[in-house]
C-alpha positions in Angstrom: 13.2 -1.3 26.0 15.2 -1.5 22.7 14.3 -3.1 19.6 16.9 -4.7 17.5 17.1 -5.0 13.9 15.2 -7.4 11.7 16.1 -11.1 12.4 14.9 -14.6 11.2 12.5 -16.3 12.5 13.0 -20.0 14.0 9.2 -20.4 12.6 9.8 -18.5 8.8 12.6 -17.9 7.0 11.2 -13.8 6.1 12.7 -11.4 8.5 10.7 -10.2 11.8 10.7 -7.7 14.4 10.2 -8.4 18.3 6.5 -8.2 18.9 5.4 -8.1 15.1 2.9 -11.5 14.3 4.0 -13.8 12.2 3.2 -17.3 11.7 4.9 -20.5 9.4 4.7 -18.2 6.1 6.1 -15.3 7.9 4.7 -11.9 8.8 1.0 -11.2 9.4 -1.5 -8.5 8.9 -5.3 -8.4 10.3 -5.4 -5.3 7.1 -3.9 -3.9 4.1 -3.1 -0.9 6.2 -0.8 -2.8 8.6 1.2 -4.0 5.8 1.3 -0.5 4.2 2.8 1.5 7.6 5.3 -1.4 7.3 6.3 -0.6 3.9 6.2 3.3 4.4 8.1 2.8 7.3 10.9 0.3 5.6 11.3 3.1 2.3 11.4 5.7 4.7 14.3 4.2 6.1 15.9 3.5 2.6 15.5 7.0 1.5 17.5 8.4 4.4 15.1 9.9 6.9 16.1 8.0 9.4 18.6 5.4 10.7 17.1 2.4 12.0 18.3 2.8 15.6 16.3 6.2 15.1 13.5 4.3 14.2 13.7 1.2 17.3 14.4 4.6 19.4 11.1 5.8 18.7 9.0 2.5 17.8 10.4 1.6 21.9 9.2 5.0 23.1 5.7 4.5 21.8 5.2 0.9 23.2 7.1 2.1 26.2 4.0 5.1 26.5 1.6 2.5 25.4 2.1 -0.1 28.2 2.4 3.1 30.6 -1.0 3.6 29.9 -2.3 0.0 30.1 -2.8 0.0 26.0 -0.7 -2.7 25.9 -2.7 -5.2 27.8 -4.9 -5.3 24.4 -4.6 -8.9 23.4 -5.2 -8.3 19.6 -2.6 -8.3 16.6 -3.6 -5.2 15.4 -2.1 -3.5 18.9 1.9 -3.6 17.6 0.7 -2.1 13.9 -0.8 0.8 15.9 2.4 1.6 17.5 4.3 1.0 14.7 1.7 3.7 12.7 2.1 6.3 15.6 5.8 6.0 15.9 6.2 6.1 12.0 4.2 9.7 12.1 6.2 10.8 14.9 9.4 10.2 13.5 8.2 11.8 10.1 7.3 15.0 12.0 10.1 15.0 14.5 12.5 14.9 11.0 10.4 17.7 9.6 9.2 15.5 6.7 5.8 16.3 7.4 4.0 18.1 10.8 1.5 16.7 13.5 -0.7 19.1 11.9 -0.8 18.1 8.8 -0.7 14.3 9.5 -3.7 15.0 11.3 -5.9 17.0 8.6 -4.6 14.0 6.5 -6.2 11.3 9.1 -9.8 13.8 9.0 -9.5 14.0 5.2 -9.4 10.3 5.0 -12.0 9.8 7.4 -14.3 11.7 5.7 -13.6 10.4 2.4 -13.9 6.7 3.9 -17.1 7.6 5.3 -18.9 8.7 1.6 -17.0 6.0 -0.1 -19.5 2.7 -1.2 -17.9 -0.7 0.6 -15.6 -1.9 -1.7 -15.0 1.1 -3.8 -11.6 3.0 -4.0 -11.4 6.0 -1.1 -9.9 9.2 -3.4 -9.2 12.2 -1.4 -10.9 15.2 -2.6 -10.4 19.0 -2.1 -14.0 19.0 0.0 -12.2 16.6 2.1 -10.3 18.9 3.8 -12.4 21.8 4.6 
């Protein structure tokens, strides 16, 4: 499977990737975090970490592991965000930008900073947050 650079959609004039949701207006995102990997994932790209066949490379290898394990029979938007998330932390460990490691104390951190957080406050990491 190979995923080709951005295109127009005969539906929007914005750019889209195969598989990413979009409708009339363009792109789509079921949550602000959706849109956010996207961005990280384009100004990663701009800041040299990685070349975009890198990046379809890896983005392909995730869905490719995905529908190997039946995750891609989910029939919900938020599915092609998810690989696009995992791939983006795999690439930024594999270019030694970050590790798995720490990516992943990140992920707890925020979890538990999410989980004393008030609905509709702002989630601010704190040193506690990572013990």
């Amino acid at each position: 499977m190979s995923i080709e650079p951005p295109r127009t959609s005969p539906h929007s004039t914005p750019p889209i990737l195969p598989g990413q949701p979009y409708d009339m207006d363009g792109p789509v995102f079921a949550a602000p975090w959706e849109a956010r990997a996207l961005a990280m994932a384009v100004a990663l790209h701009q800041r040299g970490l990685f070349t975009w066949t890198e990046w379809s490379t890896t983005l392909s290898m995730q869905i490719g592991a995905a529908e190997a394990g039946r995750d891609a029979d989910r029939d919900d938007d938020a599915t092609y965000y998810e690989h696009w998330l995992n791939a983006l932390e795999q690439i930024v460990a594999d270019k030694g930008a970050s590790s798995c490691g720490e990516l992943a104390g990140y992920r707890r951190a925020w979890d538990r900073a999410a989980d004393r957080t008030a609905h509709g406050q702002p989630i601010e990491l704190q040193p506690v947050d990572f013990a």
